[in-house]
N, C-alpha and C positions, 0 to 999 in steps of 0.2 A: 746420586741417590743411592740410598741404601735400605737396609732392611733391620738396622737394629738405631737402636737409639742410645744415644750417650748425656746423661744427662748429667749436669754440676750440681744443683741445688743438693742438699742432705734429702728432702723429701719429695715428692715425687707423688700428684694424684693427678686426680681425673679433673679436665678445664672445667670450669666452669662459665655458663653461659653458651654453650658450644657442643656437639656431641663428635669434638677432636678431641681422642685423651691421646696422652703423650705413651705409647705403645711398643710393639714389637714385634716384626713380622719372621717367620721361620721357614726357613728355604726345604720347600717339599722333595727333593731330590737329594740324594747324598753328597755331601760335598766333594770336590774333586782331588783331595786328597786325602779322605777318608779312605786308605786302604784296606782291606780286608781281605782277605782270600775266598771270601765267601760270598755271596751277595746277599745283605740284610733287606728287607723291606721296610719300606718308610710307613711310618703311621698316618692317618687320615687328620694330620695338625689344624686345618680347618674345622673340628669339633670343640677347638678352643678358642676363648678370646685370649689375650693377654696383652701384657705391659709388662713395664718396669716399677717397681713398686719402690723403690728406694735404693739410693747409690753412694759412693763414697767412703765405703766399707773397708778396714784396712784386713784384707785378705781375711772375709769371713768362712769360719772352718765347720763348725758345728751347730745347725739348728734345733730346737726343741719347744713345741707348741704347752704356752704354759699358761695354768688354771685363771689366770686373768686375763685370756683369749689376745695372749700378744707373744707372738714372737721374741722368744731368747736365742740369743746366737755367742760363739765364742767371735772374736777377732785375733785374730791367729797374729800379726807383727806388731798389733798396737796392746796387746793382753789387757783388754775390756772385753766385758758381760755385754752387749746390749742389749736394751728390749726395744724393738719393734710394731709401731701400730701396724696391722696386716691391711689396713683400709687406706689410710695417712701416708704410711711408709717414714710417718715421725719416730727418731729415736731418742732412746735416753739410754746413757750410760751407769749401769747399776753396779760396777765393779771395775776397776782398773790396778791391774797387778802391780809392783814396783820392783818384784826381784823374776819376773819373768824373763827368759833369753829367750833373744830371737834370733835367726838367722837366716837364710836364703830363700829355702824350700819347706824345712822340715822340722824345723823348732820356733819355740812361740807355743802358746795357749790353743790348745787343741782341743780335748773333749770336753762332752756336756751332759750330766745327767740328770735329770728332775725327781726324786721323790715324787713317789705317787700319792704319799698325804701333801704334797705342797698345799698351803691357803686351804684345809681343808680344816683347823681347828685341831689338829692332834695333838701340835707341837714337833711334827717334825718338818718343820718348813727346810728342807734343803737340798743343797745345788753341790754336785760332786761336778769338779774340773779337774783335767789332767792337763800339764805342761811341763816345759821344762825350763832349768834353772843351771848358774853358770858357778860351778866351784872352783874356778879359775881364774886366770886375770883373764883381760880385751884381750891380749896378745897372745896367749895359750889358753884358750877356753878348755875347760872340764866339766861337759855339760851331765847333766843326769835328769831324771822326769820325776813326777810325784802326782800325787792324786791328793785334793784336798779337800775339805770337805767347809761349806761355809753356810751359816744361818742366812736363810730371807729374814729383813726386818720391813714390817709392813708400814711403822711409823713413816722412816725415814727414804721408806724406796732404795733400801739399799743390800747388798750384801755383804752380811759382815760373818766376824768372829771366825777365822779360818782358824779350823782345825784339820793338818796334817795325815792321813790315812796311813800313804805308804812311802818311804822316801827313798831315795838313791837308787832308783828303777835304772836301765841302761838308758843313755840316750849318746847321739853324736850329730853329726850333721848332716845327714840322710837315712830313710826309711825309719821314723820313729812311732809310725802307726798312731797311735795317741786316743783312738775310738774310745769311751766311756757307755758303758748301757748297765742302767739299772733294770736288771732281770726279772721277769715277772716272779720267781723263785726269793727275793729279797736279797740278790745277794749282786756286788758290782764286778761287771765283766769288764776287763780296759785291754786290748788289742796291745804289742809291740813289735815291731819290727826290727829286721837284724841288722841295724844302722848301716846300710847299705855296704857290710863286708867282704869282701875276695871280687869287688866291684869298681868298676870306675876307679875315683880318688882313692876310694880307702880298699884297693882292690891286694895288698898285702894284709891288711887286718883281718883276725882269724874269725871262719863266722860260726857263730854258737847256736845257730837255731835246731842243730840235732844234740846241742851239750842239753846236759839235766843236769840238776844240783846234787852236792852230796848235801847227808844231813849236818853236816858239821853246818856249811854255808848255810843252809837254811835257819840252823839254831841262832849263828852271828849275823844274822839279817844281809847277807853276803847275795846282792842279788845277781851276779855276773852271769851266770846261766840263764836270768829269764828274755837275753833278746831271743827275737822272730818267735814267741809265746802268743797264748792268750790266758790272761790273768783272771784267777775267780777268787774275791774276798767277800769277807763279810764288811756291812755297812760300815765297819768299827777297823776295815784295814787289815783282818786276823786270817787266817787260813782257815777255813769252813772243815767243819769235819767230817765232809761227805764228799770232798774235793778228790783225782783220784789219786790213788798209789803208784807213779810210774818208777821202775829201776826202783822199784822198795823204797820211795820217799814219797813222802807229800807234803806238797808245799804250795803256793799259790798257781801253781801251773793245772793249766786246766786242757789245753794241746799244746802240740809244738812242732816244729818245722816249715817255719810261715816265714814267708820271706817280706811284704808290708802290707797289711791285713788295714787297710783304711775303712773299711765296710763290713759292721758288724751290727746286726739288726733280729729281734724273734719273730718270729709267725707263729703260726696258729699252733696252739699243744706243745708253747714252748721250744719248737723247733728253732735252734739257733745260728741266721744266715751270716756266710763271712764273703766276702770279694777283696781277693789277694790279688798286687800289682804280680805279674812275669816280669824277667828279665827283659827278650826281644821278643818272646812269643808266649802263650800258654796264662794271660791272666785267669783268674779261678775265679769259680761261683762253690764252694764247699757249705756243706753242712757239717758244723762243727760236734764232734762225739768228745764225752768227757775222754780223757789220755789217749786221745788220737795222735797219731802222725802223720803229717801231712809234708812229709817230704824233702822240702826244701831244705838245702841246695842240690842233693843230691837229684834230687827229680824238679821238675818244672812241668806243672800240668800233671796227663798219662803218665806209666814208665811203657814210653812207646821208642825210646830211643831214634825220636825224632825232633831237629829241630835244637837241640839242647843238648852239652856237652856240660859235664860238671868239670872247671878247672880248680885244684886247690891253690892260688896265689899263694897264700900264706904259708903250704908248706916249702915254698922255693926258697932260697938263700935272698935275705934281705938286699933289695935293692936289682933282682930283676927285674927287667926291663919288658915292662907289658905291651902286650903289643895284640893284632888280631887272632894273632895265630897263638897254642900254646907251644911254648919252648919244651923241649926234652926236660928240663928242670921242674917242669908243673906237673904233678901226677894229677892226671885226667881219669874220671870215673863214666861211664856209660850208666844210665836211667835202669838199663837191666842188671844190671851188677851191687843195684842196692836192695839186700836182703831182710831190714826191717820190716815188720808188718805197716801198711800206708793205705791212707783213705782216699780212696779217688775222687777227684774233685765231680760236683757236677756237671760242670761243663768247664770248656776252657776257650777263650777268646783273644788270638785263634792257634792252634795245632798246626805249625807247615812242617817241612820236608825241610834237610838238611841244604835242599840247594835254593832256599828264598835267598834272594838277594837283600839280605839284611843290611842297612844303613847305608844302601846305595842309590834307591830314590830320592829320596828328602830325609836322610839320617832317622832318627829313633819316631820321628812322627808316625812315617810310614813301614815301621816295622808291627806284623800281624798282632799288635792288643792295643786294647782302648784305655786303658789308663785308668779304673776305676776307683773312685775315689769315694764313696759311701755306697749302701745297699739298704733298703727299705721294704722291707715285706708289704705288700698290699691287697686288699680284700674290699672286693666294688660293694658287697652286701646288695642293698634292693635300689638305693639311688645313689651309688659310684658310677666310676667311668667303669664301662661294662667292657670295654675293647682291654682292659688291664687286670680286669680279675684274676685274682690267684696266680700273680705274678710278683718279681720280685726287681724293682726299679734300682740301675746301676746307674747315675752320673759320672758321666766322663771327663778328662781333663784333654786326651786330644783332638776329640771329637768333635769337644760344644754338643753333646747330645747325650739325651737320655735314653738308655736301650731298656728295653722290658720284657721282662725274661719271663714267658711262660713255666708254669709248672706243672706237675702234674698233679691227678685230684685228690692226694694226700699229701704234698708239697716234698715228697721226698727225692722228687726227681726232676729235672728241664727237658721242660718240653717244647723237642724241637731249638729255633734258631730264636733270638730275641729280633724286637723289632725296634725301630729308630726311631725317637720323636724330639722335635724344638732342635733341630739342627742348627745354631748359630755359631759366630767367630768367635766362644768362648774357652774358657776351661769351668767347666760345671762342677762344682767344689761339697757340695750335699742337698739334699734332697728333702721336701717335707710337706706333707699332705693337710687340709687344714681340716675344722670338725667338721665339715659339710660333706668331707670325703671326695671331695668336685674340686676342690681348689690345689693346686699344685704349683708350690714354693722352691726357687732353685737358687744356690748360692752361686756365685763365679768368682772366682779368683781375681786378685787387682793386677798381675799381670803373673809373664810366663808364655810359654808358645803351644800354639794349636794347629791343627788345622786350619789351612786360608780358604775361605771362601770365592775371592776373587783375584782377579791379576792371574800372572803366569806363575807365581810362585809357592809351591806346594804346603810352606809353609808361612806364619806369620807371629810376630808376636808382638801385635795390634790387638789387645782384646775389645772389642765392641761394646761391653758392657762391664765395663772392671770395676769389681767391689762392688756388686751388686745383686740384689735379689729380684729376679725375675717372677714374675706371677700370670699362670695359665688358668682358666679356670674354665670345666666342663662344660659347653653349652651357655655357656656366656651370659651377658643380660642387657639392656637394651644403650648402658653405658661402654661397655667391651668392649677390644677392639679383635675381633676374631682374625686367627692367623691367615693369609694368605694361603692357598694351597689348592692348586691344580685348577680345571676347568669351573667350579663351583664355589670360585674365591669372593668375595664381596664382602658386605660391610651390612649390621644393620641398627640404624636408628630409629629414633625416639616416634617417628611418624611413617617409617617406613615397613610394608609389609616383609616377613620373612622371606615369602619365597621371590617378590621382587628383587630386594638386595641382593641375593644368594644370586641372581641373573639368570634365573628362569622364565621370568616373564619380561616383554617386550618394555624397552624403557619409554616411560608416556609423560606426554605434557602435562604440566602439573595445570594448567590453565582451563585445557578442555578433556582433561582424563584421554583424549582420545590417543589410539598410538602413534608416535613422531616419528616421521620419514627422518633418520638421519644422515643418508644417503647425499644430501645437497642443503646447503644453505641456502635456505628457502623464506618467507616469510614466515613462516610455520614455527620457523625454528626463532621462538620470543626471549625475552627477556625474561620471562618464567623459566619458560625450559633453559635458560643456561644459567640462572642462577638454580635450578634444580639441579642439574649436573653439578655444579661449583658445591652444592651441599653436600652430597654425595662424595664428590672427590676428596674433598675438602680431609673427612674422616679416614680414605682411603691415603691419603698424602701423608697424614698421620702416623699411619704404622709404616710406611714404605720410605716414606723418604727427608720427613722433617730432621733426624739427626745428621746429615750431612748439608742439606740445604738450609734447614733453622726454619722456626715457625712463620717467620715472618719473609722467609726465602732471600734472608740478608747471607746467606752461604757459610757456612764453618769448614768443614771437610769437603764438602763439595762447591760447585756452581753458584756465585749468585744467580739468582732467580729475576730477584726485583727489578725492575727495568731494562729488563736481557732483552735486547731486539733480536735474538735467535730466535726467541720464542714466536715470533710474528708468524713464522713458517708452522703449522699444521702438520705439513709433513715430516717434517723436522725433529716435532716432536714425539709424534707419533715413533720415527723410525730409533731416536734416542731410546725411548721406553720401553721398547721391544727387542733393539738390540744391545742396548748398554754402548756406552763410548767410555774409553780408559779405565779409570779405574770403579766406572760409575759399573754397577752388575746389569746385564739383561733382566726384564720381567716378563718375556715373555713367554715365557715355561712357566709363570707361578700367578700370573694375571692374566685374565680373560682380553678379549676385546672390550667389552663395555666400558671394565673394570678401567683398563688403560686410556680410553677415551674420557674417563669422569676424570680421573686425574690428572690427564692431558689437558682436560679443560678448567679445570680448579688450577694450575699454574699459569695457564695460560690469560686467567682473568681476576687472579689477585696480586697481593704486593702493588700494587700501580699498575698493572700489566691490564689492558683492552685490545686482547685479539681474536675474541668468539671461540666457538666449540671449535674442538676435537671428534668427529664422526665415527663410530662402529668402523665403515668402509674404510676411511682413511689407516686407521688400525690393521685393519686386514690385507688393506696391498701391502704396508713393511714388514709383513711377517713374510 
């Protein structure tokens, strides 16, 4: 049994005939390989229903809620548009690139921008993407990015007529940032990264995120200076003429010293939020200033000369030999030794000390940052989620979690520590609010490694939900399947009272309203009462454990169900669901007693299975 769901079909809704929808439960505890140095707190994930809304996504990168109340998303390896029913989870493909390159992690169709006249009659129906593209053959790629720019046509559902913006941007095969945001100012902001230079693979290639351009470059459209950038053009691809002056040029650069800025989003008065990946420690939450510098490589995070050593690879003699240590050949710079003026980040996620044992738990999982992969400013206003206000929502790639980052009450500052919510065995790939402001949309990567949730090993890369958009929605509604989460966990349906489900009140015979001894199998206990129970579990089985078992308990990833004579034992079952057996997880940290007896007894009396209730008591002695 498990607590996420894996569904095949392309689309993905709620049963019908039934109040089982096919759902998703979220481990209210932090996972056990969620390292941090800190201790986050978990959020109260029971104020949400959710599901899975749609799957089979080929690594979706970029969401964008668009004037025809449907989800647009980039597909980052398969370079299609699609749109998105947010009800359905039915897609259609409005775009499919042909000269797109893709590659591992970090090339492929990446961002996504909407015109704010989109569908509004102005005539500017259009959709700005960023990706990259291959100037090379298959066997020596020469990759480079662009931003283009293409008409919505409403006749045909499609997007056409690409026109070009900017071309021969950097690109290579890690950290190519690729974020697109159309500014409330009219003018396009697009994120680059310093293609993962004086790093890993390409840890000899020189990194240019403190280079600037001369003006010659700039004149011959020579963009080699703008990696680890953030880019400000006009709609038309032109350098804005308010853009600023750094080192006496200007030119499309708008900061710099960004090391992979995937998370680039405004808040209120125009403020404009970035979350930069760290190397092994120090990812950023920055607020980005026209001709700011932010550091990178030279600083990571503080300059606290903690935690981070800047090595130059690239100035060593070709064909040093990397290794953990740097050789006397590498001149090594200290975070206090760099003299440019630098904008301290907000916060950094997280700051250790020179002796963490970096890559010796469970390698890069477990070193102090969560991998942030988009940033979304959010504002509860009068019917939002009020536990998020004036916050700024980071999705994680090691986590499976979305952390929320308080601010403070002019958003210029983080306030205090973020908090953690929808922890699952994902990589959480972007984030996106719907108009209700209640509804919250998450993309996940089609694979890649995380955090594991279960077994002995720290890490896994088994994603739970691969290529798929997850959907939580505020306070839920009477079809929802609300998260799992601590003593207060429960389900509620179409005929059941709130604070009953929730397992506040005694569970009673549906026969004589009266309350049921469940204590003993007794006469008492009718064919009402355990087909009540069975309806009950039934929705509870639903978010917990139908994707390993199957809906019909024919077993995929886990256990057949269907005619298991294990199941005969009560206590058996009981002790399974509370303490987990192999690879199956305990619930007994994230479901109640009730909770675990309804759906003790909903297995226990479907698929072909006649073995009667599951008891409250019986619950209670296997804890």
């Amino acid at each position: 049994m498990t607590a996420f769901i894996r569904q095949t079909s392309r689309a993905v809704a709620l049963a019908t005939g039934s109040t089982l929808a096919l759902g998703l439960a979220v481990t209210s505890a932090p996972a056990v390989a969620q390292e941090t140095p800190v201790e986050i707190e978990t959020g109260q994930n029971d104020l949400f229903s959710s599901r899975v809304l749609t799957t089979e996504l080929s690594n979706p990168w970029a969401m964008q809620w668009a004037p025809d109340d449907m989800i647009w998303l980039t597909e980052r390896t398969s370079g299609e548009v699609t749109r998105v029913d947010p009800v359905s989870g039915e897609q259609q493909t409005l775009l499919t690139l042909d000269d797109v390159y893709t590659g591992a992690q970090h090339e492929g169709l990446l961002g996504l921008a909407l015109h704010p006249e989109l569908m509004q009659g102005t005539g500017n129906d259009y959709v700005y993407i960023g990706y990259t593209v291959n100037n090379g053959t298959e066997e020596e790629a020469d990759p480079s990015a662009q931003i283009v720019r293409y008409t919505w046509d409403e006749e045909v559902q499609q997007l056409v007529d690409p026109m070009p913006l900017i071309t021969g941007l950097p690109a290579w095969n890690d950290h190519n940032a690729g974020r697109v945001v159309y500014g409330p100012d009219g003018m396009i902001y697009y994120s680059i990264g310093e293609q993962g230079a004086n790093f890993g693979r390409n840890y000899q290639r020189p990194n240019r995120a403190q280079q600037l351009p001369t003006a010659d470059e700039v004149a011959s459209e020579d963009w080699v200076s703008y990696s680890g950038k953030i880019l400000r053009m006009t709609p038309e691809g032109d350098i804005p003429e308010d853009n600023p002056t750094i080192d006496g040029v200007q030119s499309h650069i708008y900061s710099y010293g960004h090391r992979n800025p995937q998370g680039l989003a405004f808040g209120n008065d125009g403020v404009l939020y970035e979350a930069e990946h760290g190397p092994s420690t120090d990812d950023e939450l920055n607020i980005i200033q026209a001709g700011g510098n932010y550091g990178w490589p030279n600083v990571a995070g503080y300059i606290d000369d903690s935690g981070y050593l800047y090595g130059n690879w690239s100035a060593a003699p070709e064909g040093t030999a990397r290794s953990s240590e740097f050789p006397p050949e590498v001149p090594t710079y200290p975070e206090a030794e760099f003299e440019p003026e630098m904008v301290p980040p907000l916060a950094t996620y997280f700051t250790v000390g020179d002796d963490f044992p970096f890559g010796e738990q469970c390698g890069y999982i477990c070193n102090p940052t969560i991998a942030p992969s988009s940033i979304l400013y959010y504002d509860a206003g009068e019917d939002g989620i009020a536990e998020w206000d004036n916050s700024v929502l980071l999705p994680t790639l090691k986590h499976g979690t979305l952390y929320v980052q308080p601010l403070s009450e002019d958003g210029m500052e983080a306030d205090g520590l973020p908090t953690a919510w929808f922890n699952t065995q994902n990589r959480y790939r972007d984030v996106l609010i719907g108009p209700d402001n209640r509804t919250v949309f998450i993309a996940t990567d089609a694979f890649g490694s995380a955090a594991a949730l279960y077994g002995d090993s720290l890490t896994s890369d088994v994603m739970l939900n691969p290529g798929a958009i997850l959907m939580f929605t505020y306070g839920g509604d009477d079809t929802g399947m609300p998260v799992t989460s601590g003593e207060d966990a429960g389900v509620e349906t179409d005929d059941t009272a709130p604070d009953e489900a929730a397992g506040e009140e005694e569970f009673e015979d549906e026969a004589s309203a009266a309350p049921m001894d469940e204590g003993t199998e007794t006469a008492e206990v009718t064919d009402a009462s355990i087909a009540e129970m069975v309806r009950i579990g039934e929705a509870k089985y639903g978010i917990n454990c139908v994707s390993c078992h199957g809906v019909e308990g024919e077993g995929d990833e886990g256990v057949k169900l269907a005619g298991n004579e294990n199941l005969a034992s009560a206590e058996y079952v009981a002790e399974t669901l509370v303490h987990g057996f192999g690879y199956m997880p305990p619930f007994g940290s994230t479901l109640d007693d009730e909770s675990i007896a309804q759906v003790g007894t909903y297995i226990r009396n479907s698929f072909g299975n006649e073995f009667g209730i599951v008891t409250v008591e019986e619950v209670a002695a296997a804890r």
